[in-house]
C-alpha positions as CSV (number, residue, x, y, z in Angstrom):
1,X,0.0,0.0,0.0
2,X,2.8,2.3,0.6
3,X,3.6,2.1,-3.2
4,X,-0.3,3.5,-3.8
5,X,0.4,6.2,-1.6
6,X,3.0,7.4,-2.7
7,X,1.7,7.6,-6.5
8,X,-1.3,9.6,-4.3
9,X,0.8,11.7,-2.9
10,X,2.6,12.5,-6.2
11,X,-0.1,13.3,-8.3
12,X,-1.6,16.0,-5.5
13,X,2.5,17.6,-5.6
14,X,2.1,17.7,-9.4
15,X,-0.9,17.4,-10.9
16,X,0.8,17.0,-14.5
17,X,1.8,13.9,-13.7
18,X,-2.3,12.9,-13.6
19,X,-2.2,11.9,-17.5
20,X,0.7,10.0,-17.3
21,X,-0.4,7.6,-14.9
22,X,-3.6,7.0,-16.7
23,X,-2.4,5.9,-19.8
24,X,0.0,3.9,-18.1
25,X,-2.4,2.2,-16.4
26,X,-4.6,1.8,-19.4
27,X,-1.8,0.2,-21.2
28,X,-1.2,-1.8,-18.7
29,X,-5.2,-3.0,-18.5
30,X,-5.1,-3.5,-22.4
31,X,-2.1,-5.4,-22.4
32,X,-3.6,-8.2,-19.8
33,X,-6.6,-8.1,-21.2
34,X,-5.5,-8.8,-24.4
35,X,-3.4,-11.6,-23.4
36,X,-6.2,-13.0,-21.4
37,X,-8.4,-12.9,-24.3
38,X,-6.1,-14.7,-26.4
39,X,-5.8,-17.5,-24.0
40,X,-9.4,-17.9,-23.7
41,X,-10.1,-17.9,-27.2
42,X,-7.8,-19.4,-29.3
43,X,-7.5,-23.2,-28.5
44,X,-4.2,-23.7,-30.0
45,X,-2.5,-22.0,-27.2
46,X,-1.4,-24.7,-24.4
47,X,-1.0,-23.3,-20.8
48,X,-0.9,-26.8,-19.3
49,X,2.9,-28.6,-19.3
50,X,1.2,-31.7,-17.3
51,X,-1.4,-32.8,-19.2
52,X,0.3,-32.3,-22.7
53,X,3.9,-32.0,-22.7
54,X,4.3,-31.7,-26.5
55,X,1.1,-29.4,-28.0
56,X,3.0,-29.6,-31.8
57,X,2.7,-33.3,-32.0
58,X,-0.9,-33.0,-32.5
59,X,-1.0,-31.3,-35.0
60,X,0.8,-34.4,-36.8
61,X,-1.3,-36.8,-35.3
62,X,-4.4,-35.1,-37.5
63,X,-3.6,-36.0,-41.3
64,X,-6.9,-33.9,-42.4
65,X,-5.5,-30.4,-41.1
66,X,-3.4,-28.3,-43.0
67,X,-1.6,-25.4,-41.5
68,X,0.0,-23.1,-44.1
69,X,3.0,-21.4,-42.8
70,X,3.7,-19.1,-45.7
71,X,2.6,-18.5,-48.8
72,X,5.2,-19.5,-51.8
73,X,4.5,-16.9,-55.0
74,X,6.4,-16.9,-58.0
75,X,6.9,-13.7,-58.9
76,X,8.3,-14.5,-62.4
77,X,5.2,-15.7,-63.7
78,X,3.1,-13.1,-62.6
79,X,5.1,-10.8,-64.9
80,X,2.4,-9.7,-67.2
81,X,3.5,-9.9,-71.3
82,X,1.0,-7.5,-72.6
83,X,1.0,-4.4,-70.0
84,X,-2.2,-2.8,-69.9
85,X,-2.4,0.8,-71.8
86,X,-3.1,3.3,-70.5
C-alpha cells in the first residue's frame, strides 16, 4: 500500500503527472486483457505442461488439417506480357 500512496501523494504535488499515470495504467489493463483474451479464445495455445507435454505433435497426429505457414508466390510468372495501356 505504501507504493499507492506514494503515486497519491505524487499526483496531489504535481498534478501533470495525472495523465501519465492513466495511460500507463490503461496500457497496462489493455495489455492483460489482451493476453487473457487470447488465451481464452484461441484453442491452439497450451498453458498446461502436465497434461500435454508436447502441443505440436498433435497437430501431426491429424492427417486432415493443414496449417499453411507461408505463402510461396512466384513472382516471375506473374510478370504480365501485354502491360495494360493506358
Amino acid at each position: 500500500m505504501a507504493f499507492l500512496s506514494n503515486i497519491v501523494r505524487q499526483m496531489r504535488r504535481s498534478p501533470e503527472v495525472i495523465p501519465l499515470v492513466a495511460i500507463v495504467s490503461a496500457g497496462c489493463v489493455m495489455g492483460i486483457s489482451a493476453l487473457v483474451r487470447i488465451s481464452v479464445v484461441h484453442p491452439e495455445i497450451s498453458f498446461d505442461r502436465h497434461s500435454n507435454p508436447h502441443p505440436f505433435l498433435k497437430h501431426d497426429a491429424d492427417s486432415n488439417k493443414c496449417f499453411k505457414v507461408f505463402a510461396v508466390v512466384d513472382y516471375g510468372k506473374k510478370i504480365n506480357e501485354n502491360p495494360p495501356k493506358y
